[in-house]
Structures are given as C-alpha cells and as structure tokens.
N, CA and C of each residue as an Amber inpcrd file, in Angstrom:
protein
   549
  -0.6480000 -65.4890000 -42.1600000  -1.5110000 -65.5990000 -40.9950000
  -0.6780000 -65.5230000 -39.7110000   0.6840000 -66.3910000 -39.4890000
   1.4750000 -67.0670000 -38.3200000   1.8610000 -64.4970000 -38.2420000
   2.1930000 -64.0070000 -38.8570000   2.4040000 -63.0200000 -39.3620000
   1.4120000 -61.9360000 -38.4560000   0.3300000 -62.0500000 -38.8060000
  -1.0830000 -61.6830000 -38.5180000  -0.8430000 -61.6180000 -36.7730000
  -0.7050000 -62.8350000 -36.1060000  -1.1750000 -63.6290000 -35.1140000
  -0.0450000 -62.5920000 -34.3740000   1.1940000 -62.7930000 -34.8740000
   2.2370000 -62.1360000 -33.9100000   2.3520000 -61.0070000 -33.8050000
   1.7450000 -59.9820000 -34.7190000   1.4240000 -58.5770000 -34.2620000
   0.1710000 -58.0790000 -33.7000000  -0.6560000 -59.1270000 -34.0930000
  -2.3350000 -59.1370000 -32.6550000  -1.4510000 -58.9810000 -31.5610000
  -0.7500000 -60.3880000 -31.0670000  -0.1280000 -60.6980000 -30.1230000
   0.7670000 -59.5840000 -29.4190000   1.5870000 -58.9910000 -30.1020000
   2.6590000 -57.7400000 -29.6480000   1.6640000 -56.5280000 -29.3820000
   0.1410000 -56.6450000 -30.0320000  -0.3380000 -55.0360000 -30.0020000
  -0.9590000 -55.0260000 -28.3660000  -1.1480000 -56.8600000 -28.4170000
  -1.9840000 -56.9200000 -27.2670000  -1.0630000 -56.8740000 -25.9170000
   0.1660000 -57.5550000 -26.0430000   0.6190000 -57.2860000 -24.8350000
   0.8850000 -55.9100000 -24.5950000   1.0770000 -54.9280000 -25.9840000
   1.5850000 -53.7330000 -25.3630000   0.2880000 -52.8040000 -24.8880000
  -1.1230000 -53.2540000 -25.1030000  -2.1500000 -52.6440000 -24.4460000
  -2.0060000 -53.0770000 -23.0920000  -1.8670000 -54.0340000 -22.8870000
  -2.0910000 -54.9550000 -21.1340000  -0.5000000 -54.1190000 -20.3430000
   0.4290000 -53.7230000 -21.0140000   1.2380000 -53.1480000 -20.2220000
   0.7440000 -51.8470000 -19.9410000   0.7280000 -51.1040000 -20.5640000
   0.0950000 -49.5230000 -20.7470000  -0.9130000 -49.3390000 -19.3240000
  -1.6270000 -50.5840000 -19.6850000  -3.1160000 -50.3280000 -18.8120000
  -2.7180000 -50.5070000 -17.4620000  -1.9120000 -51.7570000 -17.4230000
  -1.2820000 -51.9950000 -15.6740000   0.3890000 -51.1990000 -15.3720000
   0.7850000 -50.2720000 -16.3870000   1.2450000 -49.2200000 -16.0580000
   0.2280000 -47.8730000 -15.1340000  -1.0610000 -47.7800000 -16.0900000
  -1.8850000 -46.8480000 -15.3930000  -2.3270000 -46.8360000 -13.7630000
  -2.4150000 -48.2850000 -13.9340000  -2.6430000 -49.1210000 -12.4540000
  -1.7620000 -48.0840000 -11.1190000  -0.7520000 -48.5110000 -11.5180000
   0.6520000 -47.7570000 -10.4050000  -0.1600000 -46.1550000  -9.8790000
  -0.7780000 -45.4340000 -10.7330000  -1.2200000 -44.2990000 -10.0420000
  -2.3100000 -44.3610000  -9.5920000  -2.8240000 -43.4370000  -8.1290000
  -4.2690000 -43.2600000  -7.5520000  -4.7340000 -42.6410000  -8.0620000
  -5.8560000 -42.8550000  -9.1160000  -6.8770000 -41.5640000  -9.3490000
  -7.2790000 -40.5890000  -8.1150000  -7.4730000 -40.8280000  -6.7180000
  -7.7690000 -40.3910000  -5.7810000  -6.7840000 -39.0150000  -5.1570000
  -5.8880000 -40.0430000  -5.2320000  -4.0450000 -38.9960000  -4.5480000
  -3.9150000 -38.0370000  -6.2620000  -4.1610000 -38.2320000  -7.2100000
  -3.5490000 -37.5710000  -8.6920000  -4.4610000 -36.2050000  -8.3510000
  -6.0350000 -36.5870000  -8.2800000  -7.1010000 -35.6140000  -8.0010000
  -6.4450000 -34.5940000  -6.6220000  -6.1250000 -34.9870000  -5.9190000
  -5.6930000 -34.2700000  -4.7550000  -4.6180000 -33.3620000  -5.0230000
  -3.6930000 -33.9530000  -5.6690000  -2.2740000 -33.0820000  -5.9290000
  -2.9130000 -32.2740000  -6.8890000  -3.3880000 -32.8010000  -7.9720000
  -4.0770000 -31.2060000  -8.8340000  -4.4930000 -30.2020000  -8.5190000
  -5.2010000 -30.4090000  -6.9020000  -6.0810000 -29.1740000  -6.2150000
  -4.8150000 -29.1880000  -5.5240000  -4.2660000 -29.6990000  -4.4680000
  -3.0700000 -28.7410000  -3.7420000  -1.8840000 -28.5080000  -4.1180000
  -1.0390000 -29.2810000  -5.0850000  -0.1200000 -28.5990000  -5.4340000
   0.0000000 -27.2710000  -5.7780000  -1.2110000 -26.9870000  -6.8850000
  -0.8090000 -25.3510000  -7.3890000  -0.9750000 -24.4460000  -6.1190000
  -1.9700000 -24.6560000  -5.3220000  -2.0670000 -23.7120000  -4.2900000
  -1.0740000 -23.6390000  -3.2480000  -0.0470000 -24.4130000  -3.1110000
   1.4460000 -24.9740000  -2.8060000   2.0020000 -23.2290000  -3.2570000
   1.8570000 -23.3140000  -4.5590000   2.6240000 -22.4980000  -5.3170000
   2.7480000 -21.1930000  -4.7840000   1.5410000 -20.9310000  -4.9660000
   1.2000000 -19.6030000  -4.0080000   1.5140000 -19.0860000  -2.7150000
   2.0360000 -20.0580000  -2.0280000   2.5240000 -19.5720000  -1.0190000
   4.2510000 -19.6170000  -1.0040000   4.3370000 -19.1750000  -2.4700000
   5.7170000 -19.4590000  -2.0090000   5.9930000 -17.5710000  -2.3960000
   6.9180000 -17.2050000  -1.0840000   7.0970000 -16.2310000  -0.9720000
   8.0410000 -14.8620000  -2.4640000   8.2610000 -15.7950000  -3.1950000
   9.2550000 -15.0820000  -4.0450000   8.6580000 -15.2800000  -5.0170000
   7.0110000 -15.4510000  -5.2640000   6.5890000 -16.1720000  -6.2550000
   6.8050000 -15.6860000  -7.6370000   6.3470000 -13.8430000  -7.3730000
   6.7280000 -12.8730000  -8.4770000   7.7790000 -12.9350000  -9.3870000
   9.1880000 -13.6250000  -8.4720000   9.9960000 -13.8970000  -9.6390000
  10.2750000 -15.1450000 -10.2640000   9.1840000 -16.1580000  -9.8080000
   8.9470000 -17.2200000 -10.7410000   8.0600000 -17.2310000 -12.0530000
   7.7060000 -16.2570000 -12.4800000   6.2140000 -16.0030000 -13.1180000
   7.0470000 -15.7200000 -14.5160000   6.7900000 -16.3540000 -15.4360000
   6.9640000 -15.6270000 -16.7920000   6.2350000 -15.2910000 -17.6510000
   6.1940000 -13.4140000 -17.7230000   4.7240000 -13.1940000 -18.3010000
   4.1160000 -13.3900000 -18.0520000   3.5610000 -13.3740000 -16.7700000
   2.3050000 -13.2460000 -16.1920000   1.2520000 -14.4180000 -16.3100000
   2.5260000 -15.8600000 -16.2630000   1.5580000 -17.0990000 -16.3350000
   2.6220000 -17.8540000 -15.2760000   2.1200000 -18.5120000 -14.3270000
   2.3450000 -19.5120000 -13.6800000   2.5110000 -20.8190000 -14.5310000
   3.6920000 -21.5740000 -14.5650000   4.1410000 -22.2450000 -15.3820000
   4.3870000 -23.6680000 -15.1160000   3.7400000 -25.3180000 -14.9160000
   3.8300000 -25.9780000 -14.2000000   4.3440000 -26.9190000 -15.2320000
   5.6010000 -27.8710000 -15.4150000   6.0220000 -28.7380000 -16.0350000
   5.2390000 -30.1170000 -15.3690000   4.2130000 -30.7490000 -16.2480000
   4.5160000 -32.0900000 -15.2290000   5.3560000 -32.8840000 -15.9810000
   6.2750000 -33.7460000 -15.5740000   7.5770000 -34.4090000 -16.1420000
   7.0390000 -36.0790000 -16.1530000   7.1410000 -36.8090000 -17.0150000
   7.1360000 -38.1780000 -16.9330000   7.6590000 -39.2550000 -18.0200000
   7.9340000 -40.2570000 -17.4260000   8.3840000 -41.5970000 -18.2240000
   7.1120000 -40.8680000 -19.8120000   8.2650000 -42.2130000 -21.0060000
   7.8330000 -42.5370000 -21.6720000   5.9580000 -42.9690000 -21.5020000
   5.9690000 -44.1110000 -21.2850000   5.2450000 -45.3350000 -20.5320000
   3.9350000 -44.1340000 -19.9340000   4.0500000 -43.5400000 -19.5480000
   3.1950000 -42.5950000 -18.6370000   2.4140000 -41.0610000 -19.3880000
   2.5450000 -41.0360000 -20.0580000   2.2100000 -40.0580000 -21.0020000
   0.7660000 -39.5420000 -20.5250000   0.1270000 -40.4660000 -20.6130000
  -1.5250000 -40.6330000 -20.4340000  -1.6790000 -39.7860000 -19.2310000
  -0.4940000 -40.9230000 -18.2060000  -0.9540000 -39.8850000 -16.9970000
  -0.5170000 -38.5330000 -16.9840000   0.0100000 -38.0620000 -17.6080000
   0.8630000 -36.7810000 -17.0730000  -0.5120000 -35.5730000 -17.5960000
  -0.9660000 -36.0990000 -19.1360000  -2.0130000 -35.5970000 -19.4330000
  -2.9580000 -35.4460000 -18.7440000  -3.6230000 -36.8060000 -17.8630000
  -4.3900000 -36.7530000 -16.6990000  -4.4880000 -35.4660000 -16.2080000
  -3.0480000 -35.6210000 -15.6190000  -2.7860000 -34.6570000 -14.1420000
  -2.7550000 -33.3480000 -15.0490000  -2.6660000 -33.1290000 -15.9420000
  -2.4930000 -31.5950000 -16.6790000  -4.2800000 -31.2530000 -16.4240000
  -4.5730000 -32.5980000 -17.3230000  -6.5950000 -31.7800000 -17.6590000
  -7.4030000 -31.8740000 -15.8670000  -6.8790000 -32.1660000 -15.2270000
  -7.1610000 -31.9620000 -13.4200000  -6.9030000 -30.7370000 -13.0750000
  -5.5730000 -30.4300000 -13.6730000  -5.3130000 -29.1740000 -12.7040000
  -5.9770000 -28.4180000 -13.6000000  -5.9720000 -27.9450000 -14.9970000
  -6.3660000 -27.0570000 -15.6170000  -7.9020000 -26.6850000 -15.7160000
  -8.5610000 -28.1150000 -14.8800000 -10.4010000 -28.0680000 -14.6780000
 -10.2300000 -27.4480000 -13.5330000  -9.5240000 -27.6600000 -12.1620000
  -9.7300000 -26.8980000 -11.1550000  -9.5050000 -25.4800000 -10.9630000
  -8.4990000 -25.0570000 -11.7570000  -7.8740000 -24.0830000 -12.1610000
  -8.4020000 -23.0520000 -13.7050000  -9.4020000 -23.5240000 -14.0180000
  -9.5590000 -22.9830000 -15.5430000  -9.2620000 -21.5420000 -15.8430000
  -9.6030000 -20.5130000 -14.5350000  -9.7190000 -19.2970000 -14.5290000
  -8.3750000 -18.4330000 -14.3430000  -7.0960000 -19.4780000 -14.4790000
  -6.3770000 -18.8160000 -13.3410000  -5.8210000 -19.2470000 -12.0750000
  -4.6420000 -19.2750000 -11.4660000  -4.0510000 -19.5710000 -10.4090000
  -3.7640000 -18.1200000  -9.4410000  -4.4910000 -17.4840000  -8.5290000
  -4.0420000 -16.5130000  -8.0870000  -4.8380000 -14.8550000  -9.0320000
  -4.0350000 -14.2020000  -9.4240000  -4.3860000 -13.2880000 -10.2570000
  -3.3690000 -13.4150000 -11.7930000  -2.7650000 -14.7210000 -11.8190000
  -2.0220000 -15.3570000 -12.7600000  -2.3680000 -16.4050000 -13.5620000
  -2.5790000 -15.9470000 -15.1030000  -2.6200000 -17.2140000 -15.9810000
  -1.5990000 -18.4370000 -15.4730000  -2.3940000 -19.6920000 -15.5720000
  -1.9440000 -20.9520000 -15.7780000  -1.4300000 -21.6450000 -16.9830000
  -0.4410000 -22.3260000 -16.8250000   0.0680000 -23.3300000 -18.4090000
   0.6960000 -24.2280000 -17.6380000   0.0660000 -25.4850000 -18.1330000
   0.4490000 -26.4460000 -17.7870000   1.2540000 -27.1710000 -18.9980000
   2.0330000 -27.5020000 -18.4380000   3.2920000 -28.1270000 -20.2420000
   3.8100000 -30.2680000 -19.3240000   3.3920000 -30.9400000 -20.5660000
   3.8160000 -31.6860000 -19.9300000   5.2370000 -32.6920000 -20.9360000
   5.9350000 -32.5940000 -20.5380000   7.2780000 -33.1060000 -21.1350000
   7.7800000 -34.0780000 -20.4620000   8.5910000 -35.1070000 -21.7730000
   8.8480000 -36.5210000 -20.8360000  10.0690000 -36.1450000 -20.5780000
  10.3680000 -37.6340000 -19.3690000  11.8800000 -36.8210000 -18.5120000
  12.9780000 -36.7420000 -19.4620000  13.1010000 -37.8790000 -20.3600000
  14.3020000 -37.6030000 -21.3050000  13.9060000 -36.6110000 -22.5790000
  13.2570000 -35.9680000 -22.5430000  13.5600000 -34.5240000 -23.2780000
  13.6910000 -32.9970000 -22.0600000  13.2680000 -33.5320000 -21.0790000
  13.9370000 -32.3920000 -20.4580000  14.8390000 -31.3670000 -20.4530000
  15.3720000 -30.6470000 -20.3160000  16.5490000 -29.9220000 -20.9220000
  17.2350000 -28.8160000 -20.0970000  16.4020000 -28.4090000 -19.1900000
  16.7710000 -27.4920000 -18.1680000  16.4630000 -26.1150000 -18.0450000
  16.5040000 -25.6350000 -19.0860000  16.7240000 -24.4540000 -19.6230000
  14.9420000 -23.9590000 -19.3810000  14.0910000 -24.4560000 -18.5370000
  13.1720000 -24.2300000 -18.8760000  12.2500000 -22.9070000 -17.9010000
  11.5590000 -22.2120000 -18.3650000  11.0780000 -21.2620000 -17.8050000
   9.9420000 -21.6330000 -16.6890000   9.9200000 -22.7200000 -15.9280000
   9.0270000 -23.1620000 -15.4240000   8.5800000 -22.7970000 -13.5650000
   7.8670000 -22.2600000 -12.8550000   7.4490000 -21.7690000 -11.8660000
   7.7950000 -22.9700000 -10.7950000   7.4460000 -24.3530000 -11.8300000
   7.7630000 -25.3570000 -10.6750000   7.3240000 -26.9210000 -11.4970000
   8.0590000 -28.2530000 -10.7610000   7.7470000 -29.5110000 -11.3660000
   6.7880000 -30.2730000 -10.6840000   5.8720000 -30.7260000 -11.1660000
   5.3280000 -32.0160000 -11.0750000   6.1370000 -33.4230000 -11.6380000
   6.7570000 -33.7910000 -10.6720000   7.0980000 -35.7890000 -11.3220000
   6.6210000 -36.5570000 -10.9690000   6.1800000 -37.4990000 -12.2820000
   5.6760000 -38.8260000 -11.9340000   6.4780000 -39.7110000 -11.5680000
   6.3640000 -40.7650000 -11.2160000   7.0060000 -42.1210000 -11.3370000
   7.9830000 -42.2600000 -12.2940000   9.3430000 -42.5080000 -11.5560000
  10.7190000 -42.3070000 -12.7100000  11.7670000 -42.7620000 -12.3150000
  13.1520000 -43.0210000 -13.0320000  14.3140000 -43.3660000 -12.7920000
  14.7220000 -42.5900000 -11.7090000  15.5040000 -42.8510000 -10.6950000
  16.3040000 -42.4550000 -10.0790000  17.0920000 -41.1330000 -10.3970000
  17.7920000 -41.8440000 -11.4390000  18.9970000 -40.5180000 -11.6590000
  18.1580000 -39.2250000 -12.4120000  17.5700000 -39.6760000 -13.4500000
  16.6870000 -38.7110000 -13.5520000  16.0270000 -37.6770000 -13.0630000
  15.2280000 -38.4000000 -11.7920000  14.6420000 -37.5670000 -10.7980000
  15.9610000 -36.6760000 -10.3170000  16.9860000 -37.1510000  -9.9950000
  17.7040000 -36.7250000  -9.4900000  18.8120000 -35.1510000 -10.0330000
  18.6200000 -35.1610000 -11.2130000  18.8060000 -34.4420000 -12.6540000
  17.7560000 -33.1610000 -12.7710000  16.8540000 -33.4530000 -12.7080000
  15.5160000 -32.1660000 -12.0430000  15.4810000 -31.3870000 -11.0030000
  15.6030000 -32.2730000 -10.1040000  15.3450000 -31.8360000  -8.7390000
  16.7230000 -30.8730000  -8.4660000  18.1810000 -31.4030000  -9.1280000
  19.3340000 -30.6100000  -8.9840000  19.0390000 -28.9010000  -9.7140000
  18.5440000 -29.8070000 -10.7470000  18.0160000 -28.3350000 -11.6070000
  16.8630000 -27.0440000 -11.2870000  16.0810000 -28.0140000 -10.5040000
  15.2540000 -26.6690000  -9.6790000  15.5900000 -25.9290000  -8.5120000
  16.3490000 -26.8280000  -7.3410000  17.0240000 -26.2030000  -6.7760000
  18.2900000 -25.1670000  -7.2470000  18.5720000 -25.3850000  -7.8070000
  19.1250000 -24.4050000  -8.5690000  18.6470000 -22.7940000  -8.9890000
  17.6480000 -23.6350000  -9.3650000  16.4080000 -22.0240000  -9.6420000
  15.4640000 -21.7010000  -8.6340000  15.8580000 -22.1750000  -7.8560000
  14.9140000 -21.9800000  -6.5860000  13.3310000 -22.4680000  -6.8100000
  12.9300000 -23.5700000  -7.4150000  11.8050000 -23.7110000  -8.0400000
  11.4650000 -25.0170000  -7.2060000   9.7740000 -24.6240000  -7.2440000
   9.3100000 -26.4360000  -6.3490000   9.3520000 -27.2320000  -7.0170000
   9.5940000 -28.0730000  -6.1860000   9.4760000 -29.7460000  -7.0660000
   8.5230000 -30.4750000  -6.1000000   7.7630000 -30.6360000  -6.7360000
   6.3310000 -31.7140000  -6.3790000   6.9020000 -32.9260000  -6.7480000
   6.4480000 -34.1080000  -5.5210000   6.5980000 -35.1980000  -6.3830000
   5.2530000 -36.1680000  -6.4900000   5.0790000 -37.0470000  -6.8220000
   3.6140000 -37.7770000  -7.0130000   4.1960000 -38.9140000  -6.1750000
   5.0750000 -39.0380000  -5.5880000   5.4950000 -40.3390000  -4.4730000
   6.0340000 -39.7970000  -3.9430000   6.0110000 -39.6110000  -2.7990000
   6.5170000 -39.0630000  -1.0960000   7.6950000 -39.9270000  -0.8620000
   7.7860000 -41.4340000  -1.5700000   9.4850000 -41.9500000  -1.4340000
  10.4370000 -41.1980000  -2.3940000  10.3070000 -40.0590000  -3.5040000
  10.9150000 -39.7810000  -3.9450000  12.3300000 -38.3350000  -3.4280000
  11.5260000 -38.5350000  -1.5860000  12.2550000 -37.2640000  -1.3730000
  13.7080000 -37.9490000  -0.7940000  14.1500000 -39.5130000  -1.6820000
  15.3920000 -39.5320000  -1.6760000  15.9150000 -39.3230000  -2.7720000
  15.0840000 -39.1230000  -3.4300000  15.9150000 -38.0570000  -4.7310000
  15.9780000 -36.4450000  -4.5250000  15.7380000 -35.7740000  -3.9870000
  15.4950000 -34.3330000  -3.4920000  14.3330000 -34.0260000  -3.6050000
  12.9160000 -34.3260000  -3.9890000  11.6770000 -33.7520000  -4.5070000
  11.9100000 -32.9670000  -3.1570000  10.8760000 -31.9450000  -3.4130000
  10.5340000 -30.8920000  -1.9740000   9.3270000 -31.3620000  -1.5470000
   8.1690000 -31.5660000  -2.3990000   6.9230000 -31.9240000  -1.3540000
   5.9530000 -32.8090000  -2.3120000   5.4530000 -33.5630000  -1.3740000
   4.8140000 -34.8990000  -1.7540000   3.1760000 -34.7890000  -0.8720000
   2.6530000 -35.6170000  -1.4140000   1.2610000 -35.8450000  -0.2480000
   0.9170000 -37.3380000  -0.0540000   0.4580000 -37.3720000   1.1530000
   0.3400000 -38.9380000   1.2510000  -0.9860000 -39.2170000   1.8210000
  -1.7530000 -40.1000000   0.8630000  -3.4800000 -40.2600000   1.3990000
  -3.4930000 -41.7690000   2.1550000  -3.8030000 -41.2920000   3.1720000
  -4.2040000 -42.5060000   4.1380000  -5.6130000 -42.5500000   4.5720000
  -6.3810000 -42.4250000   5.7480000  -6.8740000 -41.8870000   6.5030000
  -7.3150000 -40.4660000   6.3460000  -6.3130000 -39.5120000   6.1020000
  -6.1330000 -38.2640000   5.9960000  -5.3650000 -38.2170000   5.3140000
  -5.1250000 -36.3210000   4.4780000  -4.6750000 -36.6440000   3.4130000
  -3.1830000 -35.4800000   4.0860000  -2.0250000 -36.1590000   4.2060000
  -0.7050000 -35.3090000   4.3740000  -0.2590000 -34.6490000   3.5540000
   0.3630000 -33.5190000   3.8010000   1.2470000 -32.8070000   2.8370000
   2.4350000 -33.0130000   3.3000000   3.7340000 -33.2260000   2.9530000
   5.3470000 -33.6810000   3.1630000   6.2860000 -32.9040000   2.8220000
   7.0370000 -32.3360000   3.5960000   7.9900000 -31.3720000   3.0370000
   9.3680000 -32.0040000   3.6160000  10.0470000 -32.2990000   2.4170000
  10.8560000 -32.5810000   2.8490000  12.2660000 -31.7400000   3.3180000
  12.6220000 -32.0190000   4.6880000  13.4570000 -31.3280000   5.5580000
  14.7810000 -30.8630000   4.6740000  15.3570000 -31.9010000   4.2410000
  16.8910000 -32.1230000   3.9580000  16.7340000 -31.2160000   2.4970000
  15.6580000 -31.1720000   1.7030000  15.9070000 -30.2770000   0.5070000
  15.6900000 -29.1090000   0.7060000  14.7340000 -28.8040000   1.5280000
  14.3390000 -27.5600000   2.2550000  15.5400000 -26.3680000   1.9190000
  16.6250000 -26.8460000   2.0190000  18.0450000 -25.1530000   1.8760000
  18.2190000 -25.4300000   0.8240000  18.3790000 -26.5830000   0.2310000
  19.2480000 -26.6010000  -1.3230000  18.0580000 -25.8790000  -1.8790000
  16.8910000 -25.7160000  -1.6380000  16.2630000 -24.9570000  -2.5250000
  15.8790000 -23.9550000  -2.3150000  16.1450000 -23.3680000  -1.2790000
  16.2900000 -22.0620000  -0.7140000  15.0780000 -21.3650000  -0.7270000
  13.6020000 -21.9240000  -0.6440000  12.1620000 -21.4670000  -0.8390000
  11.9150000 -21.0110000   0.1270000  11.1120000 -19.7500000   0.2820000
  10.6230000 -19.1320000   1.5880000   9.0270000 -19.4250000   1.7690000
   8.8500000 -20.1350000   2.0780000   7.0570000 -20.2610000   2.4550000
   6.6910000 -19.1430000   3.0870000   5.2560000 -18.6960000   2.7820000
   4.3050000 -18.1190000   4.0890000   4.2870000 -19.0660000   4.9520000
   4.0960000 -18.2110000   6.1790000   4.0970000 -19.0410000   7.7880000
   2.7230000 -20.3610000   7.8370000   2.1670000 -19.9680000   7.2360000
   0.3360000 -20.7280000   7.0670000   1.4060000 -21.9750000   6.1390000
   1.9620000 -22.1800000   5.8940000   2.3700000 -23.6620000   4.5690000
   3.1540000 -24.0350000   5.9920000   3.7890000 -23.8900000   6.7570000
   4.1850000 -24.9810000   7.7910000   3.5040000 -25.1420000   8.5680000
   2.6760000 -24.2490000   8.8620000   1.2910000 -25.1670000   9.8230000
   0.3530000 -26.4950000   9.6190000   0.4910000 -26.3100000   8.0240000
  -0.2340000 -27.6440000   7.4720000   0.4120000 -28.6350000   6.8270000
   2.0620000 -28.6010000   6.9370000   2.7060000 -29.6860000   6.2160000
   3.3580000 -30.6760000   7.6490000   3.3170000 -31.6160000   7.1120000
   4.2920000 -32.9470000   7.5270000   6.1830000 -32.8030000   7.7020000
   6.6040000 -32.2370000   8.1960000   7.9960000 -32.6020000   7.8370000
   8.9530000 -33.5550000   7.7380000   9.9800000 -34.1270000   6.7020000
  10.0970000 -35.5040000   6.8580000  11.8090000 -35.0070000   7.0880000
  12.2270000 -35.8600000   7.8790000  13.9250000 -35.7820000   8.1380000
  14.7120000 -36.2520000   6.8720000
C-alpha cells in the first residue's frame, strides 16, 4: 500500500509540475507569434536560398519539460498556415534543445523558454547560416535571438540591434517600418 501511496504521490507531483510549467507561456503572445513569425519569414530577402525543396522549414526548439508547448505552437502555426506559407509548402519540426544537432536544414528557429548556453548554441548556429531566430521571450536577445514580440497594450515586434550583422539578414524595407529595435 505505503508502495501504492508513493507513486500516486510522485505521478501527482509530476502532473502539478507539467501543468505550472504550462503556466510560464501566454496562450495569447504563443497565438500571435504563430501568425507573425512565419510572415517574418517572408520578408526576408534571401529567402529562396533558405527553402529546401520547396518547403519552408520551421524548427520550434524546446526544453524537455515543454514538449506540449512546442506542439502547441507547431498545431497554431500549421492551422494558420494550412495551405502554405507564401507559394511554399510549410513543415513545422519540433525538436528538443538537447537533441539539436546543427546540421539542420531549417529556414529558421522558434525557441521556447531555455538554458542559457543552449540558447546560446542555436542562435551561434543560425547566424552562421544566416537563418532567423525567433524567440518566444524578448529577454532572450541576450542570448543572440534576432526577433521577439512583446504584448502589452499593443502588440511589438523586436529586432534585435546587436544580432542584426552576426546574422547578416536582409529584410524588405516594410519589416523595419513595423519592428521595435532593441540596442
């Protein structure tokens, strides 16, 4: 029974974590980035040679712990998006940060909520490939993310200044008219 009691007990705390893990994200701000991030995408000037095979390719990256959400944010974008991004199939792939690997054919990242160095491990890696990095927290552009959104009042888009060359992205002129720039 004493047996019984202590794996009720372990199943239950690990539901009550899970759930006030979910807590940490806005359904509100998650819904938002699904509709503007991908269209983010599109304006990025070199887009053609991000495309593999003729699908726009969006990693969202997250913790263990977060799974649920990353799925979330996949079945959001892929409802707003069902038809297509542009005149380009969509695939949304969502992989946790420690299987990451680099090597990946991806147009651009979505990250959730994550370690430091980690984030920091991605973001080196897309700049690299000249690829966006979305982040789902606008404090993450002290890890390098490139662009974040922040819902207040109104809803901001954030580009952050300082990653801006390491990633060497050329926007259409219309994506700095409507972003935030952060130093």
């Amino acid at each position: 029974m004493k047996n019984i009691l202590i794996k009720l007990f372990g199943f239950l705390a690990l539901m009550i974590s899970t759930s006030v893990q979910a807590y940490d994200y806005d359904p509100l701000l998650m819904r938002a980035q699904a509709t503007i991030f991908p269209k983010i995408i599109l304006l990025d000037k070199d887009l053609q040679g991000k495309i593999d095979d003729g699908k726009i390719i969006i990693y969202v990256l997250h913790s263990k712990e977060d799974k649920e959400v990353a799925l979330t944010v996949k079945e959001l974008i892929l409802k707003q998006y069902k038809n297509g991004l542009g005149k380009n199939e969509l695939s949304i792939k969502v992989v946790d940060f420690v299987s990451f690997d680099g090597n990946s054919k991806a147009t651009a990242y979505f990250l959730l909520k994550g370690n430091k160095e980690i984030h920091g491990k991605i973001t080196e890696k897309a700049a690299t490939q000249n690829r966006l990095v979305f982040s789902y927290d606008y404090k993450d552009f002290t890890n390098n993310a490139l662009v974040s959104i922040l819902m207040k009042e109104k809803t901001y888009i954030y580009l952050n200044k300082q990653a801006i060359h390491a990633y060497d992205i050329n926007f259409l002129p219309l994506f700095y008219k409507i972003v935030k720039v952060i130093e």
